[in-house]
C-alpha positions, 0 to 999 in steps of 0.5 A, spaced: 867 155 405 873 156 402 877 162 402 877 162 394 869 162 394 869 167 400 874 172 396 868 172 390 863 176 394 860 182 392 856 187 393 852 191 389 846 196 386 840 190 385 839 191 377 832 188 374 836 182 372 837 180 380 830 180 380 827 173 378 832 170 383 831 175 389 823 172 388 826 166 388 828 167 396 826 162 402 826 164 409 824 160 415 819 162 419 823 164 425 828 168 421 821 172 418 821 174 425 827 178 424 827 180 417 823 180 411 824 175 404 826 181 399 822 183 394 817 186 399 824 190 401 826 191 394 819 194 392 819 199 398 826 202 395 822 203 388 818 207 393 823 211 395 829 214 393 832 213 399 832 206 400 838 203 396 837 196 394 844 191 394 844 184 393 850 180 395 853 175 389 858 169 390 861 170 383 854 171 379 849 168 384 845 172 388 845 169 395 843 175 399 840 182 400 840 188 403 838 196 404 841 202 405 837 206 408 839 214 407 836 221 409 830 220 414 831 212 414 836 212 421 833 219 424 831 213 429 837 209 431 842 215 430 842 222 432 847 222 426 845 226 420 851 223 416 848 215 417 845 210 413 841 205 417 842 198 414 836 193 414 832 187 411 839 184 410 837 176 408 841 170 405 836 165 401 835 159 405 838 155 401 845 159 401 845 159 408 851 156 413 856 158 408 859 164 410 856 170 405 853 174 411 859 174 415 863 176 408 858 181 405 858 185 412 865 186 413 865 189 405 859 194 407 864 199 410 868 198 403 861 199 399 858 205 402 864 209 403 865 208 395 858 209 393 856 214 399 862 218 400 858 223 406 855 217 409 860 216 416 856 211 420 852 205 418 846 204 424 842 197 425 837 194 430 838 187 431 833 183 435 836 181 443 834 174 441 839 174 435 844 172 437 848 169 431 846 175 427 849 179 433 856 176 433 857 177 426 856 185 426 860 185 432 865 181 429 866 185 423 866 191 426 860 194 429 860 196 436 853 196 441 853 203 445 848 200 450 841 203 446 836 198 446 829 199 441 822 196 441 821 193 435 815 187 431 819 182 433 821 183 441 828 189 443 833 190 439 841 192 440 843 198 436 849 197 433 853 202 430 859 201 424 863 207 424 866 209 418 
């Protein structure tokens, strides 16, 4: 990916007219393992006011997703009442490989102090097995205080981005 490519990603509030590409999405067996194809995501956050949905743009395309989850969503990562938990992050099979999960985590911090001014953590389990994934939050900033947690898909690090 170049640099000029690179500096075209965005993050921002999943719009109706995001949909038809996030219905679009492709993941491999082994990352539905870890996450989930966004849709079934997206409607949970039509559920509940505290889940907030982004996609991740390169230019105009949509090329990956996540949630925001508030409120009680990080009650079980963190004692932090002022945190958000980040989860269902996922980039089209077809995107993957370029460099937009590692861009659009190093703008997390940016995106939630602009749109959640109260939020000062932002929490995330990430299976032990993932390691990519792992290297990537860690690079961007994310730091492991050794919590460990069960999940579906095996143990999970909990990682944590101070804001």
């Amino acid at each position: 990916m170049t640099k000029s490519t690179t500096e075209q990603v965005k993050l921002v509030r999943t719009q109706g007219f995001h949909l038809e590409a996030l219905r679009g999405f492709t993941l491999s067996d082994p990352q539905l393992k870890y996450t989930s194809l966004p849709m079934p995501a997206f409607e949970q956050c039509m559920r509940d006011p505290d889940r907030h949905p982004v996609v991740i743009l390169s230019g105009e395309k949509v090329v990956g997703f996540f949630v925001l989850h508030s409120g009680e969503g990080a009650k079980d990562f963190t004692s932090n009442k002022r945190a958000m938990l980040l989860r269902a992050l996922c980039i089209d099979e077809k995107e993957q490989g370029k460099g937009y999960g590692k861009q659009a985590m190093s703008l997390v911090r940016g995106y939630v102090k602009t749109n959640f001014p109260h939020i000062d953590e932002v929490v995330l389990g990430v299976n032990e097995q993932n390691n990519v994934a792992r290297a990537i939050y860690l690079e961007q900033g994310y730091v492991d205080l050794n919590k460990k947690m069960e999940s579906r898909s095996g143990l999970m690090s909990i990682l944590h981005l101070f804001l």
